[in-house]
C-alpha positions as CSV (number, residue, x, y, z in Angstrom):
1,X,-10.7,14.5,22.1
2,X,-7.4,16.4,21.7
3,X,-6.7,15.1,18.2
4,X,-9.1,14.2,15.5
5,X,-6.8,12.7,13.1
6,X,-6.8,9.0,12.4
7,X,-4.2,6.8,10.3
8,X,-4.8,3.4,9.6
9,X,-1.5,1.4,8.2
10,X,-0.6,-2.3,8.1
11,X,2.9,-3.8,9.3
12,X,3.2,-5.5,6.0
13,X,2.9,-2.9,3.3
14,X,3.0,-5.0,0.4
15,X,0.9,-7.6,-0.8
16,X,2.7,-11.3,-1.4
17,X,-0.4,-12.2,-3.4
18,X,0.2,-9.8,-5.8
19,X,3.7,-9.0,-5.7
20,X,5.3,-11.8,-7.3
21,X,4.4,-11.0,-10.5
22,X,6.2,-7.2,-10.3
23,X,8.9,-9.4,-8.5
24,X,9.4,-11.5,-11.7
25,X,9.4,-9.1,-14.4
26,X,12.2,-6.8,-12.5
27,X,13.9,-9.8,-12.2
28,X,13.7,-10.9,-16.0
29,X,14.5,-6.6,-16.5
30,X,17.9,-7.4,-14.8
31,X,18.9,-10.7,-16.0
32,X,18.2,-12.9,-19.1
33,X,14.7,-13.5,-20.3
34,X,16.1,-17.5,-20.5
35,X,17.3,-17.3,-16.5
36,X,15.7,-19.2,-13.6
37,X,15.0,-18.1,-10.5
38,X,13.6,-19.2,-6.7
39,X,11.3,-17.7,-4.6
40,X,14.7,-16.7,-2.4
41,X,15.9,-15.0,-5.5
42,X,12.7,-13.1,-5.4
43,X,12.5,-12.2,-2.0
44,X,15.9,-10.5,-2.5
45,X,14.9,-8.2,-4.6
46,X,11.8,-7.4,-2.7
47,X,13.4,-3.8,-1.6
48,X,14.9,-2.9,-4.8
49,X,11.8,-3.3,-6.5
50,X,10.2,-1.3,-4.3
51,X,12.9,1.5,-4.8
52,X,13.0,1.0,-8.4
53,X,8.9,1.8,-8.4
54,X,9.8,5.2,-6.2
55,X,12.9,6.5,-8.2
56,X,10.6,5.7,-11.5
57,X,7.7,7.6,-10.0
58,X,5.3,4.6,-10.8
59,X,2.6,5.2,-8.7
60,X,0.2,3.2,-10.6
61,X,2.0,-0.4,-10.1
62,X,2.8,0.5,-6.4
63,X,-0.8,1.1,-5.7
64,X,-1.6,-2.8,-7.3
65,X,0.5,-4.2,-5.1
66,X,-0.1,-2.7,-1.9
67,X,-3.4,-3.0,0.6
68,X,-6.4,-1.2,-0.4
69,X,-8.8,0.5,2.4
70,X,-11.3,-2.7,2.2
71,X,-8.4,-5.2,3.0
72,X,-7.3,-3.5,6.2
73,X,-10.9,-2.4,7.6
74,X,-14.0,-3.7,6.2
75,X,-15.7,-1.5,7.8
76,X,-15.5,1.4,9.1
77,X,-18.6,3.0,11.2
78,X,-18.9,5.6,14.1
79,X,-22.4,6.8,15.5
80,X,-23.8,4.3,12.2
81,X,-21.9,6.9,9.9
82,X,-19.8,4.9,7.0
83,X,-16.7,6.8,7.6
84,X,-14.3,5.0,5.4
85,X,-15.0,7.3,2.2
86,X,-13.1,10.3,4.6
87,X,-9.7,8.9,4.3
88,X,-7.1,10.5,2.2
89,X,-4.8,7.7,0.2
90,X,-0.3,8.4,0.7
91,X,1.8,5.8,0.0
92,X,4.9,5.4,1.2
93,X,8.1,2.9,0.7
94,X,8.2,1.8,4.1
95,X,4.4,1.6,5.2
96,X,2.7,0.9,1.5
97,X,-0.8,2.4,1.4
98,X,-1.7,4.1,4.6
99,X,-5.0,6.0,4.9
100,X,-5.3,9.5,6.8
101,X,-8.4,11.0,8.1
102,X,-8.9,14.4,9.7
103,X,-12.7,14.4,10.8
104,X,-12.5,18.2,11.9
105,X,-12.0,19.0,8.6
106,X,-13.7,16.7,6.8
107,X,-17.1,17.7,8.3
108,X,-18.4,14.4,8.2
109,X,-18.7,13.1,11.4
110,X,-19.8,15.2,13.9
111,X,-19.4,14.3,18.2
């Protein structure tokens, strides 16, 4: 194997089940608390919510909204070895969550 490194990402980095709530309060922070709003509204100001989460550094809410390890892969074995505690967490605005193992180093699983 030339390359030992492994990254597991989804094509939809965010979460709709749990990003209309962060969708509603920005929208409330830029408007009246009395205003309305539709779920087009919302899905306008899917990427400047996710901008205004990176230029504010809030790592915390980002990581809420986006997939966790367990939603993407289950389960993760090689040679019966649970290898899903060796990847590294990054997050990023245009992939979400993405997960980043490098066995070589790791020393967990061994070929």
């Amino acid at each position: 194997m030339l390359s030992s490194v492994v990254t597991v990402c989804i094509g939809n980095p965010y979460r709709y089940d749990k990003i209309n709530q962060p969708l509603a309060s920005y929208f409330y922070r830029l408007n009246s608390p009395n205003a309305t709003f539709s779920k087009p509204v919302l899905n306008s100001l899917y990427i400047p919510l996710i901008v205004n989460l990176f230029s504010r550094s809030q790592a915390d809410e980002l990581l809420l909204i986006a997939f966790e390890f367990s939603d993407i892969l289950p389960q993760f074995n090689y040679n019966r070895i649970d290898c899903s505690k060796v990847f590294t967490l990054s997050i990023s605005p245009a992939m979400g969550n993405y997960f980043i193992s490098d066995w070589k180093t790791s020393g967990t699983v061994s070929y």
